[in-house]
NUZAMAR-720456 format. One record per atom (N, C-alpha, C, O): residue in one letter; residue number from 1; atom name; y, z, x. Coordinates in pm, whole numbers. Example, Ala and Ser with C-alpha at 12.3 -4.5 7.8 and 13.67 -1.06 7.14 Angstrom:
REM residues 2
[atom 'A',1,'N',[-569,780,1319]],
[atom 'A',1,'CA',[-450,780,1230]],
[atom 'A',1,'C',[-330,780,1320]],
[atom 'A',1,'O',[-332,846,1424]],
[atom 'S',2,'N',[-225,708,1285]],
[atom 'S',2,'CA',[-106,714,1367]],
[atom 'S',2,'C',[3,787,1290]],
[atom 'S',2,'O',[114,804,1341]],
***
This chain:
REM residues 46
[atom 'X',1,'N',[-7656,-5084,-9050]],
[atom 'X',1,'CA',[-7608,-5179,-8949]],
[atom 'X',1,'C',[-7480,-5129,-8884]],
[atom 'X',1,'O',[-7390,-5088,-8958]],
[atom 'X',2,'N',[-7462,-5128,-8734]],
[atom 'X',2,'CA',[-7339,-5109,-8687]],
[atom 'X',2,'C',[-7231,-5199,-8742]],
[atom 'X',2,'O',[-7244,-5290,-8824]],
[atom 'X',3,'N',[-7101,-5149,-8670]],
[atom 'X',3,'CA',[-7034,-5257,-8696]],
[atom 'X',3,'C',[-7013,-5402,-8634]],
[atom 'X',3,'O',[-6965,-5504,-8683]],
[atom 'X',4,'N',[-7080,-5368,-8475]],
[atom 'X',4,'CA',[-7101,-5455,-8386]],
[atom 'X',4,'C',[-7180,-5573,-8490]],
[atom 'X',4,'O',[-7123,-5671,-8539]],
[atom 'X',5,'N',[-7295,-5544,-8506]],
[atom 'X',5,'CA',[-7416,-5632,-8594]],
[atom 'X',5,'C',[-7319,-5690,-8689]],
[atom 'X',5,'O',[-7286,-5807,-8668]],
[atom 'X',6,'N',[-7277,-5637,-8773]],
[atom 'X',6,'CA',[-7217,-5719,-8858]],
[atom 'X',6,'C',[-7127,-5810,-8811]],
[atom 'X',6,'O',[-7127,-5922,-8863]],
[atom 'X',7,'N',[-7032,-5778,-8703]],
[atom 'X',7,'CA',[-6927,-5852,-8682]],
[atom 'X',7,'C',[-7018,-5978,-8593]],
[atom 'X',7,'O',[-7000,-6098,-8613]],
[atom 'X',8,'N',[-7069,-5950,-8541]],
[atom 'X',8,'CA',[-7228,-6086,-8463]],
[atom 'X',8,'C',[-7228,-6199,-8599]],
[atom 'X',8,'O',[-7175,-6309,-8614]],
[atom 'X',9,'N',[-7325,-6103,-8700]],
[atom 'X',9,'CA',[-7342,-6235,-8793]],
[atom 'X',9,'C',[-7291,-6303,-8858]],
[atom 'X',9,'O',[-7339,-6402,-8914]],
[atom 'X',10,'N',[-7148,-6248,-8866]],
[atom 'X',10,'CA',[-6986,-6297,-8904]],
[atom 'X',10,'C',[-6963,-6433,-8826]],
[atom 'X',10,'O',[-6931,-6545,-8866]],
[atom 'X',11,'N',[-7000,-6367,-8656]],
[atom 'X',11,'CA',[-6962,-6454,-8566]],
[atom 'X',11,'C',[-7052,-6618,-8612]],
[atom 'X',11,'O',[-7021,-6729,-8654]],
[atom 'X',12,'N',[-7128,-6571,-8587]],
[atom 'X',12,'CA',[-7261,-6670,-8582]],
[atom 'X',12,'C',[-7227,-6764,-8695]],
[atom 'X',12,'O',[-7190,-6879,-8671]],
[atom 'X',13,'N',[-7241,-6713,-8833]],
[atom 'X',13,'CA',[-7170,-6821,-8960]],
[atom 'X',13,'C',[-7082,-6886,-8912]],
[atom 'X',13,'O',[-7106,-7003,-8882]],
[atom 'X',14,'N',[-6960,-6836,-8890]],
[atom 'X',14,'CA',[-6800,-6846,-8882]],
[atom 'X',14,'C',[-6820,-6956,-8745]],
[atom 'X',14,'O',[-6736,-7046,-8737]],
[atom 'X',15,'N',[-6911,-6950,-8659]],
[atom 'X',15,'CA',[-6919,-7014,-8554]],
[atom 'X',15,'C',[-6957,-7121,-8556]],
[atom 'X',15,'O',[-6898,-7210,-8496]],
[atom 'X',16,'N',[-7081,-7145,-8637]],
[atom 'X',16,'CA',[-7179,-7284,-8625]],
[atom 'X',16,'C',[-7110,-7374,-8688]],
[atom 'X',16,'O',[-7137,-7485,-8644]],
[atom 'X',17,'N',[-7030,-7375,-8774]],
[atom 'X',17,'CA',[-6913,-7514,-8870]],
[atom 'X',17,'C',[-6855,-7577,-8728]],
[atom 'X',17,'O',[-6870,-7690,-8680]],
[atom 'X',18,'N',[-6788,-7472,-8684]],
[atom 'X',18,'CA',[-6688,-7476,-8576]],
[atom 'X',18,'C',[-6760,-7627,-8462]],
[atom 'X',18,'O',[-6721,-7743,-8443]],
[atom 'X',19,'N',[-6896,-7533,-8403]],
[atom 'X',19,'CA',[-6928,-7589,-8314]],
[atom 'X',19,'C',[-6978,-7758,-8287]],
[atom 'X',19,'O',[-6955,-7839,-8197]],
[atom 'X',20,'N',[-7085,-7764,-8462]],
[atom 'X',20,'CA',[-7096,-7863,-8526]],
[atom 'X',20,'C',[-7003,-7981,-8539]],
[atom 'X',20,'O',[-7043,-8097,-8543]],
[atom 'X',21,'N',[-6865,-7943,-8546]],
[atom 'X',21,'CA',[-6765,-8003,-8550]],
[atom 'X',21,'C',[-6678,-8067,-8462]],
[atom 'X',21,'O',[-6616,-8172,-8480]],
[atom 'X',22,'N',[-6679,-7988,-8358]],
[atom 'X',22,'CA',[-6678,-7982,-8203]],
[atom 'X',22,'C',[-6768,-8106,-8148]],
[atom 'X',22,'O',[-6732,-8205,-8085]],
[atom 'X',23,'N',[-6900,-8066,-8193]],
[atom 'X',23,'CA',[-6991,-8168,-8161]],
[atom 'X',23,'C',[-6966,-8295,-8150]],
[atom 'X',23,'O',[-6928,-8358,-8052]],
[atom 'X',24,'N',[-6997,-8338,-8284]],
[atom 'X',24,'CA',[-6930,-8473,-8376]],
[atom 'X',24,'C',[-6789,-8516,-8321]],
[atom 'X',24,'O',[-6766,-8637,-8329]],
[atom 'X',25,'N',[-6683,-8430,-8262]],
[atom 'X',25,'CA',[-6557,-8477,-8259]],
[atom 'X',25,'C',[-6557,-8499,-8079]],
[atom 'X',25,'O',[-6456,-8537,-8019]],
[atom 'X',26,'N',[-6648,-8477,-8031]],
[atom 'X',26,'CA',[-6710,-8426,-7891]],
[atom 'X',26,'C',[-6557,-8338,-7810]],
[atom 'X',26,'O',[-6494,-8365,-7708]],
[atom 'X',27,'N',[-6547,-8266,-7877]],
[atom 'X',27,'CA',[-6453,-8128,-7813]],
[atom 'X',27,'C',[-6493,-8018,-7845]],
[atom 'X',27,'O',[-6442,-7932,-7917]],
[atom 'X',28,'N',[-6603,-8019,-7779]],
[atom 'X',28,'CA',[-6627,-7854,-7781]],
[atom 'X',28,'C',[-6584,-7747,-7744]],
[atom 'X',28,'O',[-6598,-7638,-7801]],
[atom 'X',29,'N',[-6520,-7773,-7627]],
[atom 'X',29,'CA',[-6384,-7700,-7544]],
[atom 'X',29,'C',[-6297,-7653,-7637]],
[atom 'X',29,'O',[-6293,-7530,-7641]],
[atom 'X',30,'N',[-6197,-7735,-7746]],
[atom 'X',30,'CA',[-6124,-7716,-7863]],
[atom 'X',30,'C',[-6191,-7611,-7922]],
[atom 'X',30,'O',[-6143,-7498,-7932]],
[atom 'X',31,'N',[-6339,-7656,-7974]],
[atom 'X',31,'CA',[-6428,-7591,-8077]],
[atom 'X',31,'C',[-6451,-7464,-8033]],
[atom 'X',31,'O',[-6423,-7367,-8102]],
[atom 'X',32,'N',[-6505,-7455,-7910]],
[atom 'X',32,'CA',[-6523,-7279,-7846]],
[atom 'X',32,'C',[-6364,-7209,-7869]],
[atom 'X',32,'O',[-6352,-7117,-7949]],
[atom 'X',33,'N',[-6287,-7244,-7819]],
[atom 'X',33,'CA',[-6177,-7168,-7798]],
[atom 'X',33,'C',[-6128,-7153,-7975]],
[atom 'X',33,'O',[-6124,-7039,-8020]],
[atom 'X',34,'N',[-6096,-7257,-8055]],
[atom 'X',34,'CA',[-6099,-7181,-8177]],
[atom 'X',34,'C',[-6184,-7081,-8240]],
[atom 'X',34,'O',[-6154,-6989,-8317]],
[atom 'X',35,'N',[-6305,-7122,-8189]],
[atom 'X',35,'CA',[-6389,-6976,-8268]],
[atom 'X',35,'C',[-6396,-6889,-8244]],
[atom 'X',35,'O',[-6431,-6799,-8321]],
[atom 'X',36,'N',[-6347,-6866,-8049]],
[atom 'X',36,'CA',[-6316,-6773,-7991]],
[atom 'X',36,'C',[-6194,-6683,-8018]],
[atom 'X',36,'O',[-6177,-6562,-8019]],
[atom 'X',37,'N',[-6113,-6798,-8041]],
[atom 'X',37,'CA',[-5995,-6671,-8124]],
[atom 'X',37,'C',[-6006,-6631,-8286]],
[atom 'X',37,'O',[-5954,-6533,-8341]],
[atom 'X',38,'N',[-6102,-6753,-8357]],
[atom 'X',38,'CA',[-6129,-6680,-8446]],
[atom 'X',38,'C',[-6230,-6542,-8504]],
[atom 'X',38,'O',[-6241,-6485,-8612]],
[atom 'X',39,'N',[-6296,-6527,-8361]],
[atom 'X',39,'CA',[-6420,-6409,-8352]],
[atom 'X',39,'C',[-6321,-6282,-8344]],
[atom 'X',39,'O',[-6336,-6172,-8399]],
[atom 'X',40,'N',[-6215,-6326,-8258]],
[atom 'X',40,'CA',[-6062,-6211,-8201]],
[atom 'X',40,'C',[-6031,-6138,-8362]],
[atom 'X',40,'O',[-6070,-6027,-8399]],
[atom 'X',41,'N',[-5946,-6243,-8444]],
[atom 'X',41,'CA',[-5953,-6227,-8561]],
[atom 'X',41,'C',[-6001,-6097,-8649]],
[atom 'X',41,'O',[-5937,-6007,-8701]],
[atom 'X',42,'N',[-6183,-6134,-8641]],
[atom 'X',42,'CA',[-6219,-6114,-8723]],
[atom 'X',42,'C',[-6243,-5968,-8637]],
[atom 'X',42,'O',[-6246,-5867,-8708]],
[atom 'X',43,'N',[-6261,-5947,-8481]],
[atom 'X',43,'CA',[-6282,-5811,-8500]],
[atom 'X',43,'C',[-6190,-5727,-8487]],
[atom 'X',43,'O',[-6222,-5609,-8474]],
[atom 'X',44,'N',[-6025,-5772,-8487]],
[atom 'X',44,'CA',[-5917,-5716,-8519]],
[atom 'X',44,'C',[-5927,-5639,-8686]],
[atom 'X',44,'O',[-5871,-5539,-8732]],
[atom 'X',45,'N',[-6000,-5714,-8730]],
[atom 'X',45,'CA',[-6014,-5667,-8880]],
[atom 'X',45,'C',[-6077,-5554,-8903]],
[atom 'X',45,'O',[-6039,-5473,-8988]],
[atom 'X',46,'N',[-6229,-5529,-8792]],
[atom 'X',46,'CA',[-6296,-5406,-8828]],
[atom 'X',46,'C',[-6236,-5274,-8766]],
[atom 'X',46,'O',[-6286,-5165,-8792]],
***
């Protein structure tokens, strides 16, 4: 697997709590932009 792929299915986990949450709280706006900097994060890491 690249590293791209991995860092995707990172995203994708790391994402769906987020969005779910977002949902329910109806701020998804909030919800994107945190996961968006938390995707930043995570590919600062690789």
């Amino acid at each position: 697997m690249k590293k791209k792929d991995v860092f995707f299915v990172i995203w994708i986990i790391m994402f769906s709590p987020v969005v779910l949450t977002g949902v329910v709280l109806k701020n998804v706006r909030l919800a994107y932009l945190f996961g968006y900097n938390l995707a930043m994060e995570i590919l600062k890491g690789f």
